[in-house]
C-alpha positions in Angstrom: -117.7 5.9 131.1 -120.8 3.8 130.1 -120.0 0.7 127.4 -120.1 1.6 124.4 -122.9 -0.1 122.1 -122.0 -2.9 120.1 -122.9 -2.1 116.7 -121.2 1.3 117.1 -117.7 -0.3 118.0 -118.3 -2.2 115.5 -118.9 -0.1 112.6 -116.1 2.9 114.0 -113.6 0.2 114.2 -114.5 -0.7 110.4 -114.4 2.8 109.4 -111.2 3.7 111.4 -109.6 0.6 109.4 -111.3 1.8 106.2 -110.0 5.2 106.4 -106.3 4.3 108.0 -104.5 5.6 105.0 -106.7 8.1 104.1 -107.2 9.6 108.1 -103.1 9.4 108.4 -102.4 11.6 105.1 -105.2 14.3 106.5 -103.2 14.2 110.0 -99.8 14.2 108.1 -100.7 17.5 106.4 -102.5 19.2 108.9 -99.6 18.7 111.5 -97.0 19.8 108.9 -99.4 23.1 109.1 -99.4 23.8 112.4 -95.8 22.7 112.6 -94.9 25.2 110.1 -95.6 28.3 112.4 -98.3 30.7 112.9 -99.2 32.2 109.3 -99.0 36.1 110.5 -95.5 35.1 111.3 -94.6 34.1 107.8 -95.9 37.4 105.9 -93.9 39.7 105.2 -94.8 43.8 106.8 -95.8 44.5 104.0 -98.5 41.2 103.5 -99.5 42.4 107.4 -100.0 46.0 106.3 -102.6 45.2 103.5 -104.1 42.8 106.1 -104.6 45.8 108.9 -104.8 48.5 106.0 -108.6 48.9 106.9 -108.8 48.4 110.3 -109.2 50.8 113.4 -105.7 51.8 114.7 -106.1 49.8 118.2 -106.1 46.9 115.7 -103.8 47.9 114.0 -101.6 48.5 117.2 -102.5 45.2 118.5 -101.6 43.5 114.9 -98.0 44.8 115.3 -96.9 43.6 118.2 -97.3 40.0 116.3 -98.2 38.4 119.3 -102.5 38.3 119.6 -104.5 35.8 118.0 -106.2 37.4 114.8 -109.7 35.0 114.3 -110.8 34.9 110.7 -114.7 35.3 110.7 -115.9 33.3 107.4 -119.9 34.3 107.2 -122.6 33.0 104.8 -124.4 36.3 105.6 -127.3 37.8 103.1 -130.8 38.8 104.0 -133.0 36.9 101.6 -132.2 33.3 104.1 -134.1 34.7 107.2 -131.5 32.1 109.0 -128.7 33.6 108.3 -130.5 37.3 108.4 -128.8 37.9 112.0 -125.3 37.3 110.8 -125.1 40.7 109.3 -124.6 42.1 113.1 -122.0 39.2 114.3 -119.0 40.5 112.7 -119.1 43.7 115.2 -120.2 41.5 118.1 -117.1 39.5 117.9 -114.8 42.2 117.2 -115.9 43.7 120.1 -116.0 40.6 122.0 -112.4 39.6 121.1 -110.8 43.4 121.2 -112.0 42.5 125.1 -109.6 39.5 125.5 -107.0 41.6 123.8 -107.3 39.9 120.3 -108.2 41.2 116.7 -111.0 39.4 114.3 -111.1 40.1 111.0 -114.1 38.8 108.0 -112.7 36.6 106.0 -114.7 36.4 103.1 -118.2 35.7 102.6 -119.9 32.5 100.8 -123.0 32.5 98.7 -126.0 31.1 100.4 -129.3 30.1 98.4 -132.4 29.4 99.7 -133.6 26.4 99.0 -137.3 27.3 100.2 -137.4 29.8 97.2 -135.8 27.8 94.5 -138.0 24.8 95.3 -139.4 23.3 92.0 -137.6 26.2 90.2 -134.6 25.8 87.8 -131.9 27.4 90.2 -132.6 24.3 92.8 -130.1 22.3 90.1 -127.3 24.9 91.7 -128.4 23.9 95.3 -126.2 20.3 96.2 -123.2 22.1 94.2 -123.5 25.2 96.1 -121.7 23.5 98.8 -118.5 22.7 97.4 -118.4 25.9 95.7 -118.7 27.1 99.8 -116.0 25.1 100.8 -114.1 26.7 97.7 -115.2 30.0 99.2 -114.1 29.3 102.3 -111.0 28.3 101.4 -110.3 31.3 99.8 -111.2 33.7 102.5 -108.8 31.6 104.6 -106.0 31.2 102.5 -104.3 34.4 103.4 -102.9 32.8 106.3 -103.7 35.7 108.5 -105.8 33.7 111.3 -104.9 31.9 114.2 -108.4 30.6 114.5 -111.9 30.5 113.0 -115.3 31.5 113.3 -117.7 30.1 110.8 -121.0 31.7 110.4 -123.7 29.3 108.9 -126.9 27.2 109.4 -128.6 26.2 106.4 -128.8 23.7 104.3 -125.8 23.4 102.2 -123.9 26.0 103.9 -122.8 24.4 107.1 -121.4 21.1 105.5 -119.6 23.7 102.9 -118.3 25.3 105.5 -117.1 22.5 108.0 -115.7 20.8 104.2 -113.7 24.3 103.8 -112.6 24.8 106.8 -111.3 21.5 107.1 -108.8 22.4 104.8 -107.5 24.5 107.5 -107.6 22.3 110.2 -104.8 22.8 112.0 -106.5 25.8 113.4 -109.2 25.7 115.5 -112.7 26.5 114.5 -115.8 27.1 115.9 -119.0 27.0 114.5 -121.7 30.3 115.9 -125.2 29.9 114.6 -128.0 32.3 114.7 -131.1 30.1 115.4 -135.1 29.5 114.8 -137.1 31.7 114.0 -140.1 32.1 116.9 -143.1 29.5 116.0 -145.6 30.3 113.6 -148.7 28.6 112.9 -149.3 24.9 113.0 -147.3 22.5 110.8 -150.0 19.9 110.5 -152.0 23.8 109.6 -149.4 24.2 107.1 -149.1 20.5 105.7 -153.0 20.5 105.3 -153.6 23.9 103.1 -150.5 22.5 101.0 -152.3 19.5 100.1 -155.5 21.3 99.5 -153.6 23.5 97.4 -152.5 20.5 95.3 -156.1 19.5 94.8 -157.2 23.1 93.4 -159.4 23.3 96.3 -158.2 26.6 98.0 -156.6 29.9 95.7 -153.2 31.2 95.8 -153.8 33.6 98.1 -154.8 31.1 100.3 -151.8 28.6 100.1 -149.5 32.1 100.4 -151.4 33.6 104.1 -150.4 29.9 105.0 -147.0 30.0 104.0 -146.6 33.8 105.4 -148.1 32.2 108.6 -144.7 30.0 108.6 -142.0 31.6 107.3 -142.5 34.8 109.3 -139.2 36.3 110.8 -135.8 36.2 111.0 -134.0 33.0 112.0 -134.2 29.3 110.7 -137.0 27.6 109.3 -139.1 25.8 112.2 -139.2 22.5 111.2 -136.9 19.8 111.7 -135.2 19.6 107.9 -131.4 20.2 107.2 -130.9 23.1 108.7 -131.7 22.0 112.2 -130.3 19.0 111.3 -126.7 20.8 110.4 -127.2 22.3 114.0 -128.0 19.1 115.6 -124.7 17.6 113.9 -122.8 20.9 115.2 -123.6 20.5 118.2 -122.7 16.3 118.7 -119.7 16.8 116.6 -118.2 19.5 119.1 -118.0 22.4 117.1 -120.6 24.4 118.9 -121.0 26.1 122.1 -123.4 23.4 123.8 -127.0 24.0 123.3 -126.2 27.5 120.8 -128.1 25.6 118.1 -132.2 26.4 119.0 -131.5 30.3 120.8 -133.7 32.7 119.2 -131.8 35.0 116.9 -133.0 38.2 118.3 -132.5 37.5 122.1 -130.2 39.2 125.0 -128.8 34.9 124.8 -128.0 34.6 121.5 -125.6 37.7 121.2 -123.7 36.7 124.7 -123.4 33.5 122.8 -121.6 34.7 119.4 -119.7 36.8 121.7 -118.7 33.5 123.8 -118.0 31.4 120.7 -115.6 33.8 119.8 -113.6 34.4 123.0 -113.4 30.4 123.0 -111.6 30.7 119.3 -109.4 33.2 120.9 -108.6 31.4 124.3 -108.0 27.8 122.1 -105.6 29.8 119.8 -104.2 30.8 122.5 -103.5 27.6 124.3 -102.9 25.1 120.8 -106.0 23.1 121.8 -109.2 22.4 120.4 -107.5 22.1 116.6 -110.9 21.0 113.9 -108.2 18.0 112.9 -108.8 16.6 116.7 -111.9 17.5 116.9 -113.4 16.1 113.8 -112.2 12.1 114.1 -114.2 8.8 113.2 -115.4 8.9 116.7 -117.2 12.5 115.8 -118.4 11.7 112.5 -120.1 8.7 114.0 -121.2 10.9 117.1 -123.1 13.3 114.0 -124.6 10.2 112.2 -126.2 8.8 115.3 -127.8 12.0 116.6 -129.2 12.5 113.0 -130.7 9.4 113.2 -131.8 9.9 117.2 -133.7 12.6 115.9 -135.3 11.4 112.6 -132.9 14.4 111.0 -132.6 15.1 107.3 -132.5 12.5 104.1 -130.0 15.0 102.4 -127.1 14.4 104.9 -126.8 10.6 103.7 -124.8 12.6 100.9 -123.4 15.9 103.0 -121.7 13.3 105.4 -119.8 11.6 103.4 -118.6 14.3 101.5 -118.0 15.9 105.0 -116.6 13.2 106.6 -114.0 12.4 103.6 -112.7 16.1 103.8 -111.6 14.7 107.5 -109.9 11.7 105.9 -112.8 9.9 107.2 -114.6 7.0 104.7 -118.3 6.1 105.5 -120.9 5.0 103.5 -124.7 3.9 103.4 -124.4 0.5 104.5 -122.7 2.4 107.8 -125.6 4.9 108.2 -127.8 2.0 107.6 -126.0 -0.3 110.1 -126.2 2.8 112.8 -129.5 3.3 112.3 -130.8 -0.5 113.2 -128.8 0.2 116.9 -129.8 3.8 117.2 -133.1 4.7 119.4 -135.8 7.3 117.8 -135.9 10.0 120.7 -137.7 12.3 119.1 -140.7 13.3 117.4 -140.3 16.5 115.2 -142.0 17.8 112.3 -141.9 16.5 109.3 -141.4 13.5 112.2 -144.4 14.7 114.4 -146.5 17.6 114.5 -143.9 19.6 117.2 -141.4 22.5 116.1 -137.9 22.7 117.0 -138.9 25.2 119.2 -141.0 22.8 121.3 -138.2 20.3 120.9 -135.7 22.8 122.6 -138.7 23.6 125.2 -138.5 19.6 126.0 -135.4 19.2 127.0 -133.5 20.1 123.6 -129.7 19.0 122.5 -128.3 19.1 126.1 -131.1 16.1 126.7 -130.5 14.0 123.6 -126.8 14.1 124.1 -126.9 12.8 127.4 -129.2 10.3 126.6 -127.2 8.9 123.5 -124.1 9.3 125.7 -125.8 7.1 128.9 -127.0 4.6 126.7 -123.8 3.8 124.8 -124.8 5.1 121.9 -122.3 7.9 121.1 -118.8 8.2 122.0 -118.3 9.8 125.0 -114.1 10.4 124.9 -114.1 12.9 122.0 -112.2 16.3 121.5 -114.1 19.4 121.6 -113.9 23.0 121.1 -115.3 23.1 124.9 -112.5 20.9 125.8 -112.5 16.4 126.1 -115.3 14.6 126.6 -119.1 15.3 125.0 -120.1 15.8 128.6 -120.1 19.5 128.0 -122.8 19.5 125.8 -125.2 18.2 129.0 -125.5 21.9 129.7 -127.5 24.6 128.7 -126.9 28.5 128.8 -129.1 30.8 131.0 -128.7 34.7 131.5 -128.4 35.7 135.2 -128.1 39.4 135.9 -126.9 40.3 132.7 -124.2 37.5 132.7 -123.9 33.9 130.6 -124.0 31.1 132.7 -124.2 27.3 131.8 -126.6 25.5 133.9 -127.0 21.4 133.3 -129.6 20.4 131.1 -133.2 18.6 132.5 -132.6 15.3 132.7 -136.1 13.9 132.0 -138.3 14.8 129.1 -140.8 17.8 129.9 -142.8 16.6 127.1 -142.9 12.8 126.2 -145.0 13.3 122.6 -141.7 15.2 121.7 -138.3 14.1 123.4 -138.3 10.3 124.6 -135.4 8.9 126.9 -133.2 5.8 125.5 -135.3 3.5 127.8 -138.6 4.4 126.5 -138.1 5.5 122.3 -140.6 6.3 119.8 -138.7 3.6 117.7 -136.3 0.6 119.0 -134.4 2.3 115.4 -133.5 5.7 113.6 -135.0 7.5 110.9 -133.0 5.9 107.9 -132.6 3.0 105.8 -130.6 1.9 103.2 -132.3 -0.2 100.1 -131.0 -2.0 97.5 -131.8 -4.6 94.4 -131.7 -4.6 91.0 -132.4 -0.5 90.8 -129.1 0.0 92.5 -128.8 1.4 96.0 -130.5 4.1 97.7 -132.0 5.6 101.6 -134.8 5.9 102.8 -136.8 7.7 105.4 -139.1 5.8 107.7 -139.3 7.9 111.0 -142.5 9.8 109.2 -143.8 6.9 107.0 -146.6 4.6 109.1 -145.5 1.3 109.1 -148.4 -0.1 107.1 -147.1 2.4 104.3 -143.5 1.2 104.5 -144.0 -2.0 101.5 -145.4 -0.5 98.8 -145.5 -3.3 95.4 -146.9 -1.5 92.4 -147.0 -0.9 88.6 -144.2 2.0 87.6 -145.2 5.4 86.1 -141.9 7.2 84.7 -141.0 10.7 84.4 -138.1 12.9 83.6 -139.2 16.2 85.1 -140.9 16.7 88.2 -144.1 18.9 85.8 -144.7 16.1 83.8 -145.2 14.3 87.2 -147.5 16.8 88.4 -149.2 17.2 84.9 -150.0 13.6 85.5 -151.0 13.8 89.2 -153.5 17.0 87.8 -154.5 14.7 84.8 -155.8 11.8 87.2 -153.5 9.4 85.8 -152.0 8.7 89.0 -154.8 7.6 91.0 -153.7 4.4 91.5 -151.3 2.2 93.5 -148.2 3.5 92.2 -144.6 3.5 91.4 -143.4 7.2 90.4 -140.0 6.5 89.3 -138.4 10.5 88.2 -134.9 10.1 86.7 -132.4 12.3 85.0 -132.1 13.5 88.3 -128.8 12.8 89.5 -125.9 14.9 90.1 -124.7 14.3 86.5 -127.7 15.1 84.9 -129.2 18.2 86.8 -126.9 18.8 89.9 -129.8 16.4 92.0 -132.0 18.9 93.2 -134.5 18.6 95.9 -138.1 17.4 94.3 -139.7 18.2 97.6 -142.9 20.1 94.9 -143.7 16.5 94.1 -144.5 16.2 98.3 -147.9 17.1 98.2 -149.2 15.5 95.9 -147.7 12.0 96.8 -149.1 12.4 100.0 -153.0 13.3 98.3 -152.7 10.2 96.3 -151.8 8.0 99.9 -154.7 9.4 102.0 -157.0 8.8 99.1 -155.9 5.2 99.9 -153.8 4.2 97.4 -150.5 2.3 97.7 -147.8 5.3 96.5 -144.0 5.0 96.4 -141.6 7.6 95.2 -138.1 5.9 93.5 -135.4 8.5 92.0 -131.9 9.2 91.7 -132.4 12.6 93.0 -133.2 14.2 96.3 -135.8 14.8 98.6 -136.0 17.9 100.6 -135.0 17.9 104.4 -138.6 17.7 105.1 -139.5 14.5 103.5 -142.7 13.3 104.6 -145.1 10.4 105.2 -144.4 9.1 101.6 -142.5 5.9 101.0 -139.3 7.4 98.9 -136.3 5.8 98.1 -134.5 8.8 97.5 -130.7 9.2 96.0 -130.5 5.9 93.7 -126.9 5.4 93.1 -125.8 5.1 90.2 -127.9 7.4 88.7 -129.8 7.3 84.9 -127.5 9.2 83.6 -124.6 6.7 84.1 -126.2 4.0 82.9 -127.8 3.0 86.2 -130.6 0.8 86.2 -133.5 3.8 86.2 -132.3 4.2 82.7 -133.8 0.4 82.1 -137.2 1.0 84.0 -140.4 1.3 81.6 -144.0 2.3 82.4 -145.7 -1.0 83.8 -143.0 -2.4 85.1 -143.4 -3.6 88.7 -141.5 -2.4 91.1 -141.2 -3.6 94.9 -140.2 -1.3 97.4 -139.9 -2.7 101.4 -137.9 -0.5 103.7 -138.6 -3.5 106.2 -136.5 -5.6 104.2 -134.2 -3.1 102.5 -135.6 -4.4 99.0 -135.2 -2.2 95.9 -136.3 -4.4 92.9 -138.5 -5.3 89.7 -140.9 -7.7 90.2 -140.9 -9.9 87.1 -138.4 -8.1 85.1 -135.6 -10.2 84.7 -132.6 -9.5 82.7 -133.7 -5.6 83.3 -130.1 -3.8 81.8 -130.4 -6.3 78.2 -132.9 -3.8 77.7 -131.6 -0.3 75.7 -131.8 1.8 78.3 -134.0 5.1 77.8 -132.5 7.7 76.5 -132.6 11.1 78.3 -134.8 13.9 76.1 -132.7 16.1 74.4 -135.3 19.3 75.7 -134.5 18.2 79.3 -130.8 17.5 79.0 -130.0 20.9 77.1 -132.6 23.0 79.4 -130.3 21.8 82.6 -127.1 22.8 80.7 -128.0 26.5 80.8 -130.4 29.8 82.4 -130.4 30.5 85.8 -126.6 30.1 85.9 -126.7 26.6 85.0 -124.2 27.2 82.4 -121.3 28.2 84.7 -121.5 24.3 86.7 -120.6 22.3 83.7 -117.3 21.4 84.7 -119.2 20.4 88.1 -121.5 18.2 86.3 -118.7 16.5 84.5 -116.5 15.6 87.6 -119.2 15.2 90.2 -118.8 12.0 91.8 -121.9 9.4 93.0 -124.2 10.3 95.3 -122.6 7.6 97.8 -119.6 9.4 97.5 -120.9 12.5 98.3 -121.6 14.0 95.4 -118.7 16.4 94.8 -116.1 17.7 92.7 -114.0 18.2 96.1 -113.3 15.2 97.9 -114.4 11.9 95.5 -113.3 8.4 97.7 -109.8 6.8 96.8 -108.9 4.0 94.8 -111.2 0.5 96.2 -112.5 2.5 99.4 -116.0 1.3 100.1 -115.9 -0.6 96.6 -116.1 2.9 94.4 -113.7 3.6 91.3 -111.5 6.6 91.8 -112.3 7.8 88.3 -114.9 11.0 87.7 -118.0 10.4 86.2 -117.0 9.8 82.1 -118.3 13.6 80.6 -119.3 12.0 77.5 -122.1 10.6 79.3 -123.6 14.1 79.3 -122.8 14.4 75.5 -124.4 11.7 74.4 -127.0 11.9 76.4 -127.7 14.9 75.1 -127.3 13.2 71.3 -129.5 10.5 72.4 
């Protein structure tokens, strides 16, 4: 087994003693679950006839002998995500699938599943981050019946797959395994896309224009092409060990990706079966830090700075920034994908995909190789790749050198010596950034602040001309608290149009960028937020700010004494226009008990007394109140 790397025993050891108490109580309950007997077992015939009431009678036949596994399918199926657009034919695969091995599988229940690419820049993003818990919620309901003897979770986007994986930890005495539907087929260039967007933002090409582009991208079913969060989720899936190796980049519509599903859920059936492969085991410190490693391998998503903590504490499992952070100055940038570089994730799989990256972070020290999965110990499974031959799924081992270098890198030769993510800090609080797409010459940016509490008065003032300048766009009221943090990913463009006019351009705010977070300098997810009374609240027009993602400096420049200010207080337009439309109304107690983004943002699983320095208390709801008063 090669050594491990030094800086990632170091910071598992610190969060295996940081989470001792917390990991122990998870381990208590979920052992007391499985100890307790299988759950069809414990309902009475009458419980097991509603559960078979609808099924075909070989089902039902199978059901009452008491003695087959029954695998609860939990799908974030609708048609308006193309990603999850092939999910609405799984169900019958694995029915069929498992009906072959003897077994019964059964739906669930469904979660909701927005798409963030249509509610960008529109009121419903504010339901986006709180989607999630509400798909844990969902998936603990579906699951609660106690029918199941395994799991097979259906999901790839954004927020969907860390709801799920939150959920289903709940249930984590069974086993689970994750079956995604993959990319979509490439459509036309990013840097194509990238460059109509930001002509767009100049008025210098129509509507109809930017939307042939857009059509030109978003063409089919399957997941977005680019290398956001939900390739990202998949990339996590597949390092954590909850995937079938290399499942995460098959084309939806494909021969491969249906033996796959079918696969994934003979292997829920066969580790029912046997008591192995339980999410509990697979899912430890060692895991968590195998996910936060190949996110930063692969320049991954800003967003899961807050999904993996809130993921990781549903495990028992305490990280924070400074651990990402800390990770990321060890962790070796392998590969180049868009936002990242100009390739797709198709190109990416073409190169030598997941089964490459894996064995590269595994030769190298860099992940832990002696990890539970659902394909059994050791993350050597997920070297291989699958292959049809004559009809029949075979695994094959993975290439072992890079087919193309501009993409996929090996551990001895890296685009970076570091990963894609940074933690900053100062006098504006704490927040990441993402450097794996930001030149280094853009990475210090020192420059007067321009303040904003929406992301239109922003643009109103990029369309105005007041922001061409070196600048400081500071956007707050943005936080979970105040809005539910959604993605200002609109704001993109334009940023990027003010640094190629040559400008020095930072982006500061307490809320989030998309997945997709580009070339821009943005300290994203400033913790504690405005609303709170963080220091945003105490920032005015003018006021200098310094940001260095070199350094990790988050600061004023010549503003000292910054909170003996009165801090600004939040327009009473803005506060009461997040507080209701678009369903806004129905997240109030959300807003009220959401915890930082540091702790993951959620109502679900806030961090114990003292862990990682954080209060145990919710956020105080007559912040919102008076904020609204203000």
């Amino acid at each position: 087994m090669p050594k491990l790397h030094p800086v990632v025993a170091e910071v598992t050891a610190r969060i295996v003693e940081r989470s001792r108490a917390t990991r122990a109580d998870y381990i208590r309950r979920m052992d007391a679950a499985r100890d307790s007997g299988a759950g069809r077992a414990k309902l009475s015939c009458a419980n097991w006839a509603h559960a078979f009431a609808g099924a075909p009678v070989k089902d039902k036949l199978n059901a009452m002998s008491g003695t087959q596994p029954n695998v609860g399918v939990v799908t974030a199926y609708n048609d308006m995500l193309s990603a999850h657009q092939p999910f609405e034919r799984f169900p019958q695969i694995i029915r069929d699938a498992v009906r072959e091995v003897n077994a019964t599988a059964q739906v669930a229940g469904g979660t909701p599943a927005m798409c963030d690419g249509v509610t960008q820049g529109r009121p419903g993003m504010e339901l986006s981050l709180f989607s999630r818990d509400l798909i844990a919620m969902s998936t603990g309901v579906g699951l609660t019946h106690d029918a199941f003897d395994a799991v097979l979770a259906l999901g790839v986007c954004d927020k969907i797959v860390p709801g799920l994986f939150m959920g289903s930890l709940a249930f984590g005495h069974l086993p689970v395994v994750f079956a995604p539907a993959g990319p979509m087929p490439s459509g036309i260039p990013n840097a194509e896309k990238a460059r109509v967007r930001a002509l767009y933002a100049q008025n210098q090409v129509d509507r109809r224009t930017l939307l042939e582009s857009e059509i030109g991208s978003y063409h089919s079913p399957g997941t977005c092409t680019f290398y956001g969060t939900a390739n990202s989720n998949q990339m996590m899936m597949e390092l954590g060990g909850l995937h079938l190796p290399s499942t995460a980049f098959v084309h939806p519509e494909t021969g491969l990706r249906d033996a796959l599903t079918a696969a994934a859920a003979k292997r829920a059936v066969e580790l029912a079966r046997t008591g192995q492969g339980r999410m509990a085991d697979v899912i430890s410190e060692k895991s968590i830090v195998n996910m936060i490693v190949a996110l930063l391998a692969t320049g991954g998503s800003t967003n899961h700075a807050i999904h993996l903590v809130a993921m990781a504490r549903a495990a028992g499992v305490l990280i924070d920034w400074t651990d990402m952070d800390q990770l990321s100055s060890a962790t070796p940038l392998l590969a180049r994908v868009y936002p990242n570089g100009s390739a797709d994730v198709n190109a990416f799989q073409a190169a030598g995909g997941v089964a490459f990256v894996a064995r590269e972070l595994a030769g190298a020290g860099h992940i832990h190789s002696d990890v539970v999965t659902v394909m059994g110990e050791g993350i050597h499974h997920y070297f291989q790749e699958p292959v049809m031959i004559d009809g029949e799924l075979v695994w094959k081992d993975g290439v072992c050198e890079s087919l193309d270098t501009d993409i996929l890198r090996p551990a001895s030769n890296p685009f970076d010596t570091e990963g894609g993510l940074r933690l900053v800090q100062g006098d504006l609080g704490r927040a990441v950034i993402k450097v794996s797409a930001v030149k280094p010459e853009n990475r210090i940016v020192q420059a007067p602040a321009a303040v904003f509490e929406t992301q239109e008065d922003a643009l109103q003032a990029f369309k105005d001309g007041r922001l061409d300048r070196d600048v400081v766009v500071v956007l707050r009221f943005q936080g979970p608290m105040a809005n539910g943090m959604p993605e200002l990913h609109s704001l993109s463009p334009a940023l990027s149009v003010l640094q190629d006019k040559g400008f020095k351009v930072a982006f500061v705010t307490d809320g989030r960028m998309s997945g997709a977070s580009g070339k821009t300098p943005a300290a994203i997810h400033v913790s504690p937020e405005a609303l709170a009374g963080g220091p945003l609240a105490y920032v005015r027009d003018g006021d200098v700010i310094r940001l260095d993602a070199d350094a990790g400096v988050l600061s004023t420049v010549g503003a000292p004494g910054l909170t003996a200010r009165p801090p600004a207080p939040r327009s009473r337009v803005h506060a009461e226009g997040s507080a209701w439309g678009y369903g806004r109304e129905l997240f109030a107690a959300f807003r009220h008990l959401v915890s930082t983004a540091e702790e993951g943002a959620s109502i679900c699983f806030g961090l114990p007394a003292g862990a990682a320095g954080h209060a145990d208390t919710p956020s105080d709801p007559n912040l919102v109140d008076r904020a609204v008063d203000a």
